[in-house]
Structure formats: structure tokens, C-alpha cells
SERODREN-670969 format. One line per 10 residues: for each residue z, x negated, y of N, C-alpha, C. Coordinates in steps of 0.02 Angstrom, whole numbers. Each point is the difference from the previous one (the first is absolute). Layout:
N
Z X Y Z X Y Z X Y; ...
***
This chain:
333
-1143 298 717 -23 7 -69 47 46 -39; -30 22 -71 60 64 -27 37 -49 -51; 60 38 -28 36 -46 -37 -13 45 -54; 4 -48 -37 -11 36 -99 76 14 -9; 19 54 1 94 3 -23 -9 -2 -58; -28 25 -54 -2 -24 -91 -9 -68 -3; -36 -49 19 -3 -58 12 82 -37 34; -6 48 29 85 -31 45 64 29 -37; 3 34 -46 30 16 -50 15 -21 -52; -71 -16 -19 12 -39 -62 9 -93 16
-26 -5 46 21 -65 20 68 -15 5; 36 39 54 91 26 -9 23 -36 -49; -9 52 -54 30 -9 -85 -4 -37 -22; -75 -22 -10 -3 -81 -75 11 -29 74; -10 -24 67 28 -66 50 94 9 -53; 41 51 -9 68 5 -25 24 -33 -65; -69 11 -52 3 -20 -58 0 -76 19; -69 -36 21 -34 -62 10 81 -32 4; 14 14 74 41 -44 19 80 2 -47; -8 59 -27 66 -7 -58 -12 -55 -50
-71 6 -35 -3 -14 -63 -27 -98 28; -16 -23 48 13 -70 29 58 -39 35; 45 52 -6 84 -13 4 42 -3 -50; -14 18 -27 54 15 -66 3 -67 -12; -54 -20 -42 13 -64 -15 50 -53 49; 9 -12 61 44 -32 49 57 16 25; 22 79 -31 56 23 42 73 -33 -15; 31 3 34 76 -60 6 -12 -73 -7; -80 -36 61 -13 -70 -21 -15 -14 79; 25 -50 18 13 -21 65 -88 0 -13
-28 4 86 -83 -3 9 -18 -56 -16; 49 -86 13 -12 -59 10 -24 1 -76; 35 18 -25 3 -1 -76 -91 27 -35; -2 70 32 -39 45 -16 -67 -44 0; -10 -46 44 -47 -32 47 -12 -56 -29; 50 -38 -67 -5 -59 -36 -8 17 -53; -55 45 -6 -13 35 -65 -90 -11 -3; -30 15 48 -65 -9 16 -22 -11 78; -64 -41 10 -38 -13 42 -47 51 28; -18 33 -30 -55 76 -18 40 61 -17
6 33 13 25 71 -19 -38 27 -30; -64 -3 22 -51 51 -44 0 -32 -58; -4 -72 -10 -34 -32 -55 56 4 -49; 83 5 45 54 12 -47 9 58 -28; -30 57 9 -4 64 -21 -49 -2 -39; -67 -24 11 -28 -16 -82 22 -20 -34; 15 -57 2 30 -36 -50 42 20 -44; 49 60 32 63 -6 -17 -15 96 -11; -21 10 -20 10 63 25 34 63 -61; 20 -34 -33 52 11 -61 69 27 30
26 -57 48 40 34 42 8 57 58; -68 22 6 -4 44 49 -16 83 -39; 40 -11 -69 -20 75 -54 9 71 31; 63 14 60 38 36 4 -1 -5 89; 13 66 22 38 15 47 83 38 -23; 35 16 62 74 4 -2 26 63 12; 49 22 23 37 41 -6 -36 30 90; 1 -51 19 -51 29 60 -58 31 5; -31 -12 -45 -52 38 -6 4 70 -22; 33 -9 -60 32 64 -52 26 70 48
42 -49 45 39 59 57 -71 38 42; -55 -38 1 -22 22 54 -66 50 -36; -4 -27 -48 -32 43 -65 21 98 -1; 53 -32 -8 55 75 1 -6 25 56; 17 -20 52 -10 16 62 -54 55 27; -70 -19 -37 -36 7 27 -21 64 -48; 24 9 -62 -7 25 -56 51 76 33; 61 -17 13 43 46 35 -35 19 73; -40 -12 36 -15 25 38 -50 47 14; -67 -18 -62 -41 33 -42 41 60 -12
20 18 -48 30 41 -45 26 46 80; 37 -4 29 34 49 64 -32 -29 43; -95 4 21 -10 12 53 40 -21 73; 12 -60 -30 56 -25 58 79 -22 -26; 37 9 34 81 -18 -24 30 45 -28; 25 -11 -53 60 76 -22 43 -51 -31; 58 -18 20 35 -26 -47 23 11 -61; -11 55 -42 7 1 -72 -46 -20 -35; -75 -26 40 -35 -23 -39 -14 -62 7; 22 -48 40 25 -29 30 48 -60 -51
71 41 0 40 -24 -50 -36 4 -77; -32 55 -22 -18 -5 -58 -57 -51 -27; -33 -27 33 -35 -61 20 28 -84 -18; 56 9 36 28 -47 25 49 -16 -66; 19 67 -37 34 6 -76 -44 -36 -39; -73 28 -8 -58 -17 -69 25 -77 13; -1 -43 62 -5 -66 7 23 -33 -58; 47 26 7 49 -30 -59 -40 -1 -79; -52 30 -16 -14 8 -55 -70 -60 13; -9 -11 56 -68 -53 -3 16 -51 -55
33 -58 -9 75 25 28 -13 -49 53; 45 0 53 9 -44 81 -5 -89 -35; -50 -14 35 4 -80 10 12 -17 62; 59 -51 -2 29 -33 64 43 30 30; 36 68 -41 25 31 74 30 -26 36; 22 29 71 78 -14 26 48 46 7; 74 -61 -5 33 51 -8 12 76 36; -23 16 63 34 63 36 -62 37 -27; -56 -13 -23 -46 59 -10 22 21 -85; 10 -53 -36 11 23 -93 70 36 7
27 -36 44 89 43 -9 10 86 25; -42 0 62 28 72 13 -84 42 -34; -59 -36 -30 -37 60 -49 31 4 -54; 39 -23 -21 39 -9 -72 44 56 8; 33 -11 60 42 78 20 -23 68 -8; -50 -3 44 -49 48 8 -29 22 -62; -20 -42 -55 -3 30 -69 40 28 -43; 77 -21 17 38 59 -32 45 40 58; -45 29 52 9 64 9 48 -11 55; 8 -58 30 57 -26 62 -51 47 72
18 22 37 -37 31 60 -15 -61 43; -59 -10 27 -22 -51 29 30 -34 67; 43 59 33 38 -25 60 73 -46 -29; 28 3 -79 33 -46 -29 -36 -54 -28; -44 -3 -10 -55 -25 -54 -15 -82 56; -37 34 31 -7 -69 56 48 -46 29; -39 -70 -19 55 -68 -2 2 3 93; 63 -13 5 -23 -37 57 -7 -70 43; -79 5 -39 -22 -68 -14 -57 -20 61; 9 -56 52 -58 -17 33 -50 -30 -9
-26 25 -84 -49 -65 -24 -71 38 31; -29 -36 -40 -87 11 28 -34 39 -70; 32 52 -36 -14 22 -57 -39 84 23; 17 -4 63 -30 76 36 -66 -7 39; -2 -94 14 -54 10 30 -63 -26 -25; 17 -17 -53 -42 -24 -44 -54 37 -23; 26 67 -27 -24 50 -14 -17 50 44; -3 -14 65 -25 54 80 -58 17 -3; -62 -39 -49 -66 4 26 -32 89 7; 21 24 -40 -28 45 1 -8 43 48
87 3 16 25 28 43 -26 -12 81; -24 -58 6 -32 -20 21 -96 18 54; -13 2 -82 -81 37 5 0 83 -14; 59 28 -40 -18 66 17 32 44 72; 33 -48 26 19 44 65 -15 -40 66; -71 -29 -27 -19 -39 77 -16 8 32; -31 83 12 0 38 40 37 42 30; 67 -7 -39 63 48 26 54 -60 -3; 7 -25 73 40 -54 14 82 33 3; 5 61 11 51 26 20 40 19 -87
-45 33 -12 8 -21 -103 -12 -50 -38; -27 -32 45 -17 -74 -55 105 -38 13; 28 8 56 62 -28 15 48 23 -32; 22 64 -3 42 55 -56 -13 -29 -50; -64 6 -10 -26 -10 -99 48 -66 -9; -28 -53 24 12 -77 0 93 25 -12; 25 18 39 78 -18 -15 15 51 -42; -32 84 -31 24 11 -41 4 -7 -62; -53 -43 -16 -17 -56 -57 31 -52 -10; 29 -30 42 25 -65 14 80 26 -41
39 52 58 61 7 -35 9 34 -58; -56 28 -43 18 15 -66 27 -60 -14; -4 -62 -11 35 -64 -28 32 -44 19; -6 -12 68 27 -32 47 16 42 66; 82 18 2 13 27 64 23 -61 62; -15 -50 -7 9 -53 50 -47 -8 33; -3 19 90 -54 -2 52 -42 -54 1; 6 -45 -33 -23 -53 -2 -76 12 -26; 20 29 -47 -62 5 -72 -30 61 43; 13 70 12 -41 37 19 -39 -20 77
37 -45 54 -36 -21 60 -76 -57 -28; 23 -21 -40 -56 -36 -33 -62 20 -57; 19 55 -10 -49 53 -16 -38 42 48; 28 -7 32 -41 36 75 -39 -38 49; 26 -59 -7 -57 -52 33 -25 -10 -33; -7 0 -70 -69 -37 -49 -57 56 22; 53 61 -32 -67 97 -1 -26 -7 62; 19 -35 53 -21 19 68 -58 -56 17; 29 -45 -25 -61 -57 1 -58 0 -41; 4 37 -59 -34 13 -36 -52 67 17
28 23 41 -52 84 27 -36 -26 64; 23 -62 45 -30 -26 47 -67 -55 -25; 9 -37 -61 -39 -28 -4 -46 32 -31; 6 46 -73 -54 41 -11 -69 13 59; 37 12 54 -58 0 44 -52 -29 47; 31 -68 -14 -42 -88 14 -29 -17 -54; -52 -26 8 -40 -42 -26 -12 -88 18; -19 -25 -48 6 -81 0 -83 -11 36; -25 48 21 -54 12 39 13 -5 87; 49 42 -5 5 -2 100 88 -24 4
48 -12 -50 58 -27 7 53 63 31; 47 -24 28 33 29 22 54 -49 49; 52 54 43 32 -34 31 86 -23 -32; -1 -53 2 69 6 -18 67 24 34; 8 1 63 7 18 38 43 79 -9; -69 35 -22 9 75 -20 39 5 -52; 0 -51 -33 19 11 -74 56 -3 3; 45 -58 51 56 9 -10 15 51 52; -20 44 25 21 62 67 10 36 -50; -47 25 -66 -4 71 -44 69 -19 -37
2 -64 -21 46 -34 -66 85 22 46; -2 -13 61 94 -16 38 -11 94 1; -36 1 50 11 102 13 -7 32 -65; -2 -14 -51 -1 42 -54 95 2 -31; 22 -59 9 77 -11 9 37 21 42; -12 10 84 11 2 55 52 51 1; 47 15 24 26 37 33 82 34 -70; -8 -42 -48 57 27 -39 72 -38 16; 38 36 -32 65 -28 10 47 -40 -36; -67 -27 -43 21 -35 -61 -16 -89 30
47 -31 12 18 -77 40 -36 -45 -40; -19 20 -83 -54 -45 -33 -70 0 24; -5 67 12 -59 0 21 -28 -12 53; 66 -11 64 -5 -12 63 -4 -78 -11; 33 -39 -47 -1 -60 -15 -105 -25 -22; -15 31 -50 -51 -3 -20 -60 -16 44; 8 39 53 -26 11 56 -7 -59 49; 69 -50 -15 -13 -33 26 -10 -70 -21; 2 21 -83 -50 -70 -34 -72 3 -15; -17 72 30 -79 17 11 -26 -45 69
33 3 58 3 -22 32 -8 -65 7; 50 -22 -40 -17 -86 -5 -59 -21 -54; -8 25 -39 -84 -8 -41 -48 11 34; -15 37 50 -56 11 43 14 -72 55; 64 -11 15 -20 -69 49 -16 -68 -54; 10 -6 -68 -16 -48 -29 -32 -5 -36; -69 50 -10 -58 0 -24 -19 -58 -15; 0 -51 41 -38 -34 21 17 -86 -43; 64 24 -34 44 -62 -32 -57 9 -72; 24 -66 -6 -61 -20 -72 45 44 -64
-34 3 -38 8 47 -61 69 -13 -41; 6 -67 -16 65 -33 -38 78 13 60; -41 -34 51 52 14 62 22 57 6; -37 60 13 27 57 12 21 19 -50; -5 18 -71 36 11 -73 53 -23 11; 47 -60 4 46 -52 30 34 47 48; -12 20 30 9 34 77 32 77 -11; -39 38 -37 16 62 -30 3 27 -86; 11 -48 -26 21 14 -69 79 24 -33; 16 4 65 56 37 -7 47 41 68
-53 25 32 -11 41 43 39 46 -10; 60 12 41 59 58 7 43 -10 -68; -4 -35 -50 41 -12 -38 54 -4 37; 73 18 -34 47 -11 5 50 -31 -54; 57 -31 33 61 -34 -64 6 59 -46; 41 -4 -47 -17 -50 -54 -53 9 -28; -71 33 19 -63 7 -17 -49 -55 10; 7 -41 74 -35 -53 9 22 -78 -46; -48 -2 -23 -25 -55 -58 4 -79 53; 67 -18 12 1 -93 17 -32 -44 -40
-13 18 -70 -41 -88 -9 -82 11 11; -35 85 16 -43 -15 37 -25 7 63; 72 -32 32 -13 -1 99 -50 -51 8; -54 1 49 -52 -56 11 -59 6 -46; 14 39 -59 -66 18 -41 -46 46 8; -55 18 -21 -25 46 -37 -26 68 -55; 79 28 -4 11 40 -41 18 61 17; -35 68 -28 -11 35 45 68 48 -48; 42 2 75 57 54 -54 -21 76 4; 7 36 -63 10 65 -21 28 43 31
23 1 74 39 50 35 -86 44 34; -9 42 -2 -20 35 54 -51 -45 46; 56 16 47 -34 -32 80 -30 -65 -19; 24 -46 -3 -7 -73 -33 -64 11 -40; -28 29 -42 -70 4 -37 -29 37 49; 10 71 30 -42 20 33 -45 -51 52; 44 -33 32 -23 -50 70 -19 -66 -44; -6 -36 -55 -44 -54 -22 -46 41 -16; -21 37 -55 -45 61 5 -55 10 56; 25 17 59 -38 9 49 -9 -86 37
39 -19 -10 -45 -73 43 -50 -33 -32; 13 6 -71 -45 -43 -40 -75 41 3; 2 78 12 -64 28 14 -17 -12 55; 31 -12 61 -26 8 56 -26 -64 12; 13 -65 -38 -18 -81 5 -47 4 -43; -30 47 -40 -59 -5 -54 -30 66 9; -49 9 31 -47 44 18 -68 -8 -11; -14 -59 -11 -77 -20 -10 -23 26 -74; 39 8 -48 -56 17 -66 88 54 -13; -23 45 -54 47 6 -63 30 -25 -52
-25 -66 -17 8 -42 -48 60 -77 36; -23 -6 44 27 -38 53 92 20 1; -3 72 34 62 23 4 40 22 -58; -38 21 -66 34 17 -63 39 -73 -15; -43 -56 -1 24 -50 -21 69 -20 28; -9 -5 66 62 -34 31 65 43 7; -35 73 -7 62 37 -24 26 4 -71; -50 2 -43 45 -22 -53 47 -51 -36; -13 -64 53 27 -37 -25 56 -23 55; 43 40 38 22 -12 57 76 -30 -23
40 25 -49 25 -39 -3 86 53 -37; 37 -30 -21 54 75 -27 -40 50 -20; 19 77 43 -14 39 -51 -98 20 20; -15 -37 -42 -86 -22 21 -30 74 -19; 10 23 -64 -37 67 -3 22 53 14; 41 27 42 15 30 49 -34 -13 66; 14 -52 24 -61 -21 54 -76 10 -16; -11 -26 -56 -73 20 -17 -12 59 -13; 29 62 -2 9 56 -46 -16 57 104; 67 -40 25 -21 45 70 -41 -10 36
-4 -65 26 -74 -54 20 -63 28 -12; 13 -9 -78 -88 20 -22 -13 82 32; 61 46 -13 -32 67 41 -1 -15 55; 6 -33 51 -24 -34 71 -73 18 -10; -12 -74 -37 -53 -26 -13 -57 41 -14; 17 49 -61 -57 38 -9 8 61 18; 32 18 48 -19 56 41 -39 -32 61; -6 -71 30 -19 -11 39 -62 -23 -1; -17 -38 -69 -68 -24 -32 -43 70 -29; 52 19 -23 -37 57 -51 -13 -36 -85
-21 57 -32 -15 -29 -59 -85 -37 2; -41 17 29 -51 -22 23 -11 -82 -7; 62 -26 39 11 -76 18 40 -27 -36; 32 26 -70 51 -43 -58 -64 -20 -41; 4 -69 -23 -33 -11 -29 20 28 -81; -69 15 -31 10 16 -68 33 -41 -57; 1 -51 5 19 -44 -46 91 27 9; 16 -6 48 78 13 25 37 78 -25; -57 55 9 13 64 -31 4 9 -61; -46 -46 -40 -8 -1 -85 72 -36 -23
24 -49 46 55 -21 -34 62 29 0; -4 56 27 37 58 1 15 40 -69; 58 7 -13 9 36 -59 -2 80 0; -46 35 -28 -3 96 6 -24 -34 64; -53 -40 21 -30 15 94 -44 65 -3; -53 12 -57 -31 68 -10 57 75 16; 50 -12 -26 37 71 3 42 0 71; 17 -68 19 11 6 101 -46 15 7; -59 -20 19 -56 7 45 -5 84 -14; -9 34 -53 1 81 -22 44 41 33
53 -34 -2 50 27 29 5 18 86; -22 -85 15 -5 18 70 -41 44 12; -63 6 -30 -39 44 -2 23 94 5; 39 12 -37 43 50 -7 36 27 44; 56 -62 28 31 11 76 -54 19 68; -56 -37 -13 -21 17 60 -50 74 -5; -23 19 -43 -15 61 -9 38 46 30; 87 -11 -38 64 36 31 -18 12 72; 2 -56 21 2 -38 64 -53 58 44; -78 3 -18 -32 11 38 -4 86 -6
34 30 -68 -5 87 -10 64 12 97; 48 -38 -14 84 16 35 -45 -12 63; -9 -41 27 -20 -42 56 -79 27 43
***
């Protein structure tokens, strides 16, 4: 069957928003916690849906992103950084620290190879989608792109190896449908060889907590969160009072891999997997923010339900937008 890529585009994007703007509300709240809040998710999102006004700084990044990629037909890093400057005038909700500290630089005029923290958070990959869908046909540029985006703000391998497995996972699923599935299998062959072969020991590390997520698929949802919520963390970064929990830490790797398990254990609807990613547990809309571009590159926009897109804040000017990129997308391509 053919795939709708505007459909798989715009699905991408608001899946980025969705799952931002159903996180926010939970982020820094153990899941146990998250979970003694309501019985219903859906019915708690009616109910409640006062709290769900806003998406985050994740979104915003990826806004820009996609806005900077528009504008230069691809990557140019001065447009790029200049992007990534306006942010500041949204102004940023939620940031973190390694992405507000070195654009702050970058706005008065610091050169970006000083400018970038070197920070292993998940503030690079948050914002990958684009990067993502406009070079999913150029895997060999979709990998460059991914890390030369990444270290405008973060020069720690951490953050750019995890930008390259999202863009990479994200150009593989574009091309499945929730019609004939796909293999997982493959997914993690495209996801390790897209890392493969550098000389960077994080990423050789990464590689091999990819490794162990593909053998524990199979662990129940709370369990495995528990299991990898703080995935390659290191002292004094790893968080002791939540060993044995549910809380998904902010490094990189560690969101990338709950991220991907929680999609790969929820495949049956879009609504299904937004949920349990948004409410996974720590930094929840971040998970929901990368997740959901899982999600709706793999559903498409086709299969988000409407009620979920409307509660999207500016969802009309994403959806346009994506619209925009993929035009880009299909003149280049």
C-alpha cells in the first residue's frame, strides 16, 4: 500500500505537541504518583483539561527546528542558531538548563563551538523531529544533520547519539503503517548501525543499552520504566532516592530507551501509546514530546484522534507547518 508522507508529517509534529502538552502537567512526579490521580485518562483529560493549556519548551525547539529548516532548504547553521535565538522571545516554557544557557550565549554573539553546554541532556532530542522527516530519504544526511544540530547546544556525545537514533527511527517508521506493522527487529538493526562504528565509548555504550531494550521488550510497562529510567546515567548525575522507581531521568540515553519501549509495548492505537507515554514518569513531557514523534510518524495523522489535536495549543499552525516542511521535503527529495 502507498504511504501518505503529508499525513506522516503532520502526524510527526502534533504526535510532538500531543505528547508534550499531556506531560507537562506530570513532569518531576514519580508515575506511582501520576497514576493516583485518575482511573481514566481520557475521562481525566476531560475533566481536567485546564491543565493541559500549553505545550513546552519541547515543542517550541522543534517548532524552530522545523521553521530553520524551511527557511535553508535543509541545514545551514546560521539559520539554525538564529531560530534557536527567536526562542527566547516565545518566551521558553520549561526550559533546561544546557539548551537556555548556551542559546543565551549564542544571542550575544558567543560562537557556537563556545556556546554549547556540555550537557548530556535530552534537550537535542527532543527537538529531532524534523530532522527526522526531512532527511528520510537521505539517511546518510539525515545522521550529519542529527549531530550538527545537536552540538549547536550540547557538545556532549550523549545528546547528539540520541538524536540520531530518534531521526533514524523516525525516517524508518514514516514508512510502516499500523496496516501491515513492521518488524522490530529491523528497527533496532537501522537504530544500532546508524551509531555503529564511532569512536565515541558513549555511543559504543548506548549500543549496548539498545541491546538490552530489545531483549526486554517483553517486561511489563512499570517494570521496565524501573529498569531503564536511568539508563547510562552516571554519579553524581544518577538520582538514589529514585532507585527501584519510575522516573524517567533527563539524560539523553535514559529518555531515548523509555521512549522507545513504551512505543514498542503500545502499538495497538495512538491514543493507547500517547497516554502511557505521557504519563511515564520524571521527565514525562520529554518522553511524551519524543514518543509521540514515534507515534505519529508511525500512526500518521490519519489515526490521532481529533479530540487530542484540538487540545493542542497553535495545533492549526503545526499541522501548516508540517505542511510546509513537507512541501520542502518533496521540491529537495
Amino acid at each position: 500500500m502507498s504511504i501518505d508522507l503529508l499525513d506522516k508529517f503532520q502526524g510527526t509534529l502534533i504526535g510532538v505537541a500531543i505528547g508534550d502538552t499531556l506531560g507537562h502537567p506530570f513532569e518531576g512526579k514519580l508515575r506511582v504518583k501520576i497514576y493516583s490521580y485518575f482511573k481514566d485518562f481520557n475521562e481525566f483529560i476531560q475533566e481536567y483539561r485546564d491543565i493541559f493549556k500549553t505545550y513546552t519548551d519541547d515543542t517550541q525547539l522543534t517548532i524552530h527546528t522545523a521553521k530553520a529548516i524551511i527557511r535553508g532548504n535543509g541545514f545551514n547553521t546560521y539559520n539554525f542558531i538564529q531560530e534557536y535565538v527567536r526562542w527566547l522571545d516565545d518566551p521558553p516554557i520549561g526550559p533546561g538548563y544546557g539548551c537556555i544557557s548556551s542559546i543565551r550565549r549564542l544571542k550575544y554573539g558567543v560562537p557556537w563551538k563556545e556556546a554549547a553546554s556540555n550537557s548530556g541532556g535530552n534537550g537535542t532530542v527532543m527537538r529531532i523531529a524534523p530532522i527526522g522527516l526531512f532527511y528520510c530519504q537521505d539517511i546518510k544526511g539525515l545522521k550529519t544533520t542529527a549531530i550538527k544540530s545537536s552540538i549547536i547546544t550540547h557538545s556532549h556525545p550523549a545528546a547528539s547519539a540520541g538524536a540520531v537514533v530518534i531521526a533514524r527511527a523516525i525516517a524508518y517508521l514514516i514508512e510502516k503503517s499500523p496496516e501491515t506493522g513492521f518488524s522490530k527487529d529491523k528497527l533496532f538493526e537501522v537504530m544500532i548501525s546508524s551509531i555503529s562504528g564511532s569512536q565515541e565509548d558513549i555511543w559504543e555504550e548506548f549500543i549496548k543499552i539498545l541491546y538490552k531494550l530489545k531483549d526486554n521488550l517483553d517486561m511489563p510497562i512499570e517494570a521496565g520504566l524501573i529498569k531503564f529510567s536511568q539508563a547510562g546515567v552516571k554519579s553524581p548525575y544518577f538520582i538514589e532516592e529514585y532507585l527501584g522507581q519510575a522516573f524517567v531521568h533527563p539524560y539523553a540515553i535514559s529518555t531515548v530507551i523509555c521512549s522507545l519501549f513504551i512505543f514498542l509495548n503500545r502499538l495497538s492505537s495512538f491514543e493507547d501509546c500517547i497516554f502511557e507515554l505521557a504519563t511515564a514518569g520524571g521527565d514525562s513531557d520529554t518522553v511524551g514530546a519524543i514518543g509521540g514523534s514515534l507515534a505519529g510518524a508511525y500512526f500518521g495523522m490519519k489515526n490521532i484522534p481529533n479530540d487530542l489535536i484540538k487540545l493542542v495549543k497553535n495545533h492549526k499552525k503545526i499541522l501548516r507547518l508540517s505542511e510546509e516542511l513537507y512541501r520542502k521535503f518533496e521540491k529537495r527529495f
